[in-house]
C-alpha positions as semicolon CSV with decimal commas, in nm:
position;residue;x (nm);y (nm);z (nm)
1;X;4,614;-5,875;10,368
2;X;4,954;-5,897;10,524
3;X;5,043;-6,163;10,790
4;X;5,333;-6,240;10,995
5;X;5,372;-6,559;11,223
6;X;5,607;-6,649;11,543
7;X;5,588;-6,953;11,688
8;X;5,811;-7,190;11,959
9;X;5,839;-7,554;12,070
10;X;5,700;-7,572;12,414
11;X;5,866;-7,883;12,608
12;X;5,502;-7,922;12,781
13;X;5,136;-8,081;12,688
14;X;4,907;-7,840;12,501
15;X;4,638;-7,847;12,784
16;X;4,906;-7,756;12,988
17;X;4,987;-7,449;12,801
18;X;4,663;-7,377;12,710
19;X;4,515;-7,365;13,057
20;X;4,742;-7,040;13,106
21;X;4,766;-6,869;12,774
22;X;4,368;-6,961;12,606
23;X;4,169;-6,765;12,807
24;X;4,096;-6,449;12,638
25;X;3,910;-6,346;12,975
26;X;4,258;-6,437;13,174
27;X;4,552;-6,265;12,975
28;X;4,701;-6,121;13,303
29;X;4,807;-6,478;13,326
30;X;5,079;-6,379;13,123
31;X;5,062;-6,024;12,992
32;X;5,241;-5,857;13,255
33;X;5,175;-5,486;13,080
34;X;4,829;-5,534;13,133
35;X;4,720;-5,348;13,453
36;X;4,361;-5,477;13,435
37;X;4,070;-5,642;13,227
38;X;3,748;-5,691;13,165
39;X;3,541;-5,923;12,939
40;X;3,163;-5,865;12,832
41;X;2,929;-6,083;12,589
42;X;2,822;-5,773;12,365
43;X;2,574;-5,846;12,044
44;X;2,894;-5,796;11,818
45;X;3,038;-6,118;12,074
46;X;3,243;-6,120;12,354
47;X;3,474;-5,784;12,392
48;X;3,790;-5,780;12,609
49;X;3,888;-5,414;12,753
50;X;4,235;-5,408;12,865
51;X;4,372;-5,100;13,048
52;X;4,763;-5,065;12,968
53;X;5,000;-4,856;13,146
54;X;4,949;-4,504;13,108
55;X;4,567;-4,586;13,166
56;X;4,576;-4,656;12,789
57;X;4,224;-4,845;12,746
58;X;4,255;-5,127;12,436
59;X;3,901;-5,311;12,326
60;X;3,963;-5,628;12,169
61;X;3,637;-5,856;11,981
62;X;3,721;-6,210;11,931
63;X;3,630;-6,362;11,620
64;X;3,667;-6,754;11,607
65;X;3,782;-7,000;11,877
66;X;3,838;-7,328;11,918
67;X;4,027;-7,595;12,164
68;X;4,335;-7,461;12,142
69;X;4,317;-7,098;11,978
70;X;4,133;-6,760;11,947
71;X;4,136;-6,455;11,666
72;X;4,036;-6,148;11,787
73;X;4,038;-5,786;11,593
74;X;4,064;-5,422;11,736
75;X;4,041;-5,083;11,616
76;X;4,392;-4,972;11,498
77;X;4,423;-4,635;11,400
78;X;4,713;-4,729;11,179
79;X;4,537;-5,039;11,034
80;X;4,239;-5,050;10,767
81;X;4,232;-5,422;10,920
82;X;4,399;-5,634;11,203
83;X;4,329;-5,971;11,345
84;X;4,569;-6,134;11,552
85;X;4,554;-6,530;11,679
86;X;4,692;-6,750;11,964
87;X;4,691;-7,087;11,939
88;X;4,906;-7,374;12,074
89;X;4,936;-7,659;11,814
90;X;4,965;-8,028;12,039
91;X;5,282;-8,218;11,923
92;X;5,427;-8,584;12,052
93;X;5,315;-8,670;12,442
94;X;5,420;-8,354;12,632
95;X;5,503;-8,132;12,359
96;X;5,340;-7,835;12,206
97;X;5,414;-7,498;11,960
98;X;5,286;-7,153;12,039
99;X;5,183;-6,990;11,732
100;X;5,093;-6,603;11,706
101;X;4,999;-6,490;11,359
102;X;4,885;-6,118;11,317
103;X;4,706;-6,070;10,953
104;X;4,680;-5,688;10,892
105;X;4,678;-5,421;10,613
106;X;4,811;-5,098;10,690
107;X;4,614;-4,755;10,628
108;X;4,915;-4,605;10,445
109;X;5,143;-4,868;10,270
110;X;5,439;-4,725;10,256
111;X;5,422;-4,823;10,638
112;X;5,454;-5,217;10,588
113;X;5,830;-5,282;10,646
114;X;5,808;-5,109;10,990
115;X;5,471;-5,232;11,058
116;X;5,592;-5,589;11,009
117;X;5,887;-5,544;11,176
118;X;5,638;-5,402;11,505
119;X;5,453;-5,688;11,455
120;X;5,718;-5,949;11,443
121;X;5,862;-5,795;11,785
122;X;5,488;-5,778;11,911
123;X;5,464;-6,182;11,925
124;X;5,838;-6,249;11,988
125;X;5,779;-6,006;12,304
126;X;5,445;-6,168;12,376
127;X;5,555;-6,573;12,348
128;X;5,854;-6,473;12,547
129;X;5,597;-6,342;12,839
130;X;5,417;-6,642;12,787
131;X;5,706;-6,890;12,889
132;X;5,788;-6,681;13,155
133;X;5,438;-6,763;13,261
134;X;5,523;-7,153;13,226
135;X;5,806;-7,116;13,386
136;X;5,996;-7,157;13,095
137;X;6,170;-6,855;13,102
């Protein structure tokens, strides 16, 4: 499996940053694409529907959590496998890193160098919306 990571220093607490970007139930704290959402506790585990512009509809199972992260997986056309995670890593006093690590495995491998390249612009794009959220942006 593939992986790429992206992560920034966050000049604030990890509770602080967590309380807007951990919910898995609350990314339109951040996400601004995300027109709406949904969360339900299937028997696979809890499934979050987002509806993208376009009326695009994305379902999204998460697979592990903890304090301070959550992996979740969705059906990628493109993808024989994909699991991406946020988590915020606490640092001195009122410090903190973002990290967003997508592990994946393309259906046709000749597509990895653009696929990681989408992927490494996927979490820039999405820590960047989350320090606008903080107001760090």
């Amino acid at each position: 499996m593939n992986e790429v990571n992206y992560g920034e220093d966050i000049a604030l607490s990890a509770e602080a940053v967590w309380a807007v970007i951990g919910d898995f139930s609350g990314i339109r704290k951040w996400a601004g694409a995300v027109e709406a959402e949904s969360t339900e506790v299937t028997p696979k585990g809890k499934v979050r529907t987002l509806t993208m512009p376009g009326g695009r509809s994305i379902q999204e199972l998460m697979t592990d959590e903890g304090p301070h992260h959550y992996t979740y997986t969705l059906d990628r056309p493109d993808m024989d496998a994909y699991f991406s995670t946020v988590s915020v890593v606490p640092g001195p006093s009122d410090a903190c890193r973002i990290e967003l690590s997508v592990k994946f495995t393309p259906k046709d491998p000749s597509a990895l160098e653009a696929t990681t390249e989408q992927l490494t612009k996927f979490c820039r794009g999405n820590v960047k919306a989350m320090k606008r959220a903080l107001g760090l942006a």
